[in-house]
C-alpha positions, -999 to +999 in steps of 0.1 A: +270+193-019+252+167+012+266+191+032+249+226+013+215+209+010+212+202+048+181+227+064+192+258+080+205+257+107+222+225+111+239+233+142+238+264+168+241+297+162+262+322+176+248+355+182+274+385+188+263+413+212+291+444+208+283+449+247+291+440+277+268+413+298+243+425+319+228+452+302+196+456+287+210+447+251+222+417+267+194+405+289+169+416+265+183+395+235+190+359+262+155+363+265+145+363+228+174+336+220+153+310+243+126+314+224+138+315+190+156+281+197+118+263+198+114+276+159+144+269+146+159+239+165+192+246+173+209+265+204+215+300+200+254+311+216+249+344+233+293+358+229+296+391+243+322+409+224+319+445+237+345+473+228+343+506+212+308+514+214+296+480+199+324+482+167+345+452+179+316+430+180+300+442+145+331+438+130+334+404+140+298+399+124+312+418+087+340+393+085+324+364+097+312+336+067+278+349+054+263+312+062+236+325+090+256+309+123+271+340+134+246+368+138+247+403+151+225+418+182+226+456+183+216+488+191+210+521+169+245+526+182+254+507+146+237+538+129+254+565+148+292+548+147+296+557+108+293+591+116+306+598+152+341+580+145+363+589+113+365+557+102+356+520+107+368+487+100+333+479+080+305+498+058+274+498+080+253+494+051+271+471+027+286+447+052+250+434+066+217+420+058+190+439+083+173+406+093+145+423+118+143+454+144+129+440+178+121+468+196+121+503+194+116+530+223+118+575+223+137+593+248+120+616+275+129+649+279+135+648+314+142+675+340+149+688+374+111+692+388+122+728+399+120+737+362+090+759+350+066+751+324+051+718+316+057+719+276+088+718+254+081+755+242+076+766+277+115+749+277+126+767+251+110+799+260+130+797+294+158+782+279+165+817+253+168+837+280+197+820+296+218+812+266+242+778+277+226+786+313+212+747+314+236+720+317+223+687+300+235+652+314+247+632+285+242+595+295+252+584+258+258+592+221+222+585+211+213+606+238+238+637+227+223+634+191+187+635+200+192+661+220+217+686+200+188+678+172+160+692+196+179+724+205+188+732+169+153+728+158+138+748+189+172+774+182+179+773+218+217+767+236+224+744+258+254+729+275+265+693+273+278+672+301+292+638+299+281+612+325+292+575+326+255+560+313+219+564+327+220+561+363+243+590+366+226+609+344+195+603+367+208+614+397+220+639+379+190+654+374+170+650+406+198+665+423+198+693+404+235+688+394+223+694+357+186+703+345+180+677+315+184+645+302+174+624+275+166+591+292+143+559+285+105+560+298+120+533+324+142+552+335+125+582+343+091+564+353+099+562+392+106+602+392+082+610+372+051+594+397+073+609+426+076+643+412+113+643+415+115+648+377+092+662+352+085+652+316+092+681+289+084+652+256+089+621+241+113+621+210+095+591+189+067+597+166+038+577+193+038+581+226+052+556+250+032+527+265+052+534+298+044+572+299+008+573+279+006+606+295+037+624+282+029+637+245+060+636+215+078+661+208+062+661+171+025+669+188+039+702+209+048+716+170+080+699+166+072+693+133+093+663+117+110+653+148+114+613+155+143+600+168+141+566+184+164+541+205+161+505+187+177+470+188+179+450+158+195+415+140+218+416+112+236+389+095+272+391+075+265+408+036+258+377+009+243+359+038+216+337+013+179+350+013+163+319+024+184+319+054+173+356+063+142+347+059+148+316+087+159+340+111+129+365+102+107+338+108+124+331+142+122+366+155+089+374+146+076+340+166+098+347+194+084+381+199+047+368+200+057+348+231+048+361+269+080+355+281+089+380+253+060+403+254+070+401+296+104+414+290+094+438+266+071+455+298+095+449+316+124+473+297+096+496+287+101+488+252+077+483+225+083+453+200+086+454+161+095+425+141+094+443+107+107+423+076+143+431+064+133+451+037+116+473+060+143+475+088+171+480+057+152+516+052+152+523+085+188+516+092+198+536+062+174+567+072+193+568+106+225+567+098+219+597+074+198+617+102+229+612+124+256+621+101+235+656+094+230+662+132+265+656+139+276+679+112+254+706+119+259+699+155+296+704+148+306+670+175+342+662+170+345+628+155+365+600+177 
């Protein structure tokens, strides 16, 4: 009983990112860890568990004790996994608490600059008469979705090539070696000012503070698309309310910090901090937009 009443939390806190150190997941969430430590007084454990497109590590979190000292770091990748693999050691949605999404960021649809047209029907118009002509540089399964979505919707063909994350996809593209991409505002900023790429859309619902000039997908007449890139926390399922409501608390004063709002710029990401309830909706909405897309898109599950 002494040892139940003590204040959350009474010693640190380890928080699991499903990825491997050094990435933007990574970095991004040592940042916010410093700064949650002032609110809630105990040091936060960054343990890197990657594996398996971020399973290993969220299983670790669904089996963990639901006590709030072992919390999950991820990407929308936890939203796609249900439906790209056939099955998983957890339930996405039963097995966690949403405790807050950090940040949020769209994709660009980024091509060679020796494309025509400026706007994604001017795309699409190009695209139909070349059915599968245009080879797409897939940099990663978010990016695969968003854009087997878009092509559906726009009922144009496209083919899909695999590349081993971002970078390649980028140099993909400038070189020519394939025409699109769906990459971060980051990483297409660079090109973009030096004309070695140009900017087709954004696939969130608001444009990016990174690219105020490149307008969504959804204001070009692609009505109802949103498809975003976000991070989030989660804590293990029958985690007690008053200790997601700590770690709300904690997220929501980290991210009003400059070193925060710095790192934010810095990633080109925009910051969130919405309450669980909120995040919970968001979470499930996603993981049934993905499961349709990948359905209708007819991906092989892994």
């Amino acid at each position: 009983l002494p040892a139940v009443a003590q204040p959350f939390p009474a010693r640190p806190v380890r928080i699991v990112v499903p990825f491997p150190a050094g990435g933007n997941v990574d970095t991004y969430i040592r940042q916010l860890a410093r700064q949650m430590e002032a609110s809630m007084g105990q040091s936060l454990v960054i343990d890197n568990r990657g594996g398996a497109n971020g399973i290993v590590g969220c299983d670790i979190v669904a089996k963990s004790a639901p006590d709030g000292y072992t919390i999950l770091a991820t990407s929308v990748a936890f939203a796609v996994n249900p439906s790209m693999y056939k099955s998983l050691p957890y339930d996405a949605v039963a097995d966690f608490i949403p405790v807050s999404q950090l940040s949020t960021t769209g994709m660009v649809v980024a091509a060679n600059a020796k494309l025509p047209g400026t706007t994604i029907q001017e795309l699409a118009a190009y695209a139909k008469t070349r059915p599968g002509g245009l080879n797409i540089a897939i940099p990663g399964a978010t990016g695969e979705l968003a854009g087997d979505a878009l092509w559906k919707q726009l009922g144009i063909k496209m083919t899909n090539i695999q590349y081993k994350g971002s970078a390649p996809s980028e140099l993909a593209v400038v070189s020519g070696e394939a025409s699109i991409s769906m990459l971060t505002p980051l990483a297409t900023q660079n090109h973009l000012q030096t004309g070695r790429m140009k900017a087709y859309g954004i696939t969130s619902s608001t444009r990016s503070p990174v690219l105020p000039d490149v307008p969504t997908l959804a204001e070009q007449g692609v009505t109802g698309y949103d498809i975003q890139y976000w991070t989030g926390l989660f804590l293990p399922a029958k985690t007690p309310d008053n200790i997601v409501r700590a770690g709300h608390k904690a997220v929501v004063a980290a991210l009003q910090t400059n070193e925060v709002k710095e790192r934010l710029r810095a990633l080109g990401l925009q910051a969130v901090g919405n309450t669980p309830e909120e995040f919970r909706a968001i979470v499930k909405r996603d993981v049934e937009k993905f499961r349709k897309i990948i359905i209708e898109s007819g991906i092989p599950r892994l």
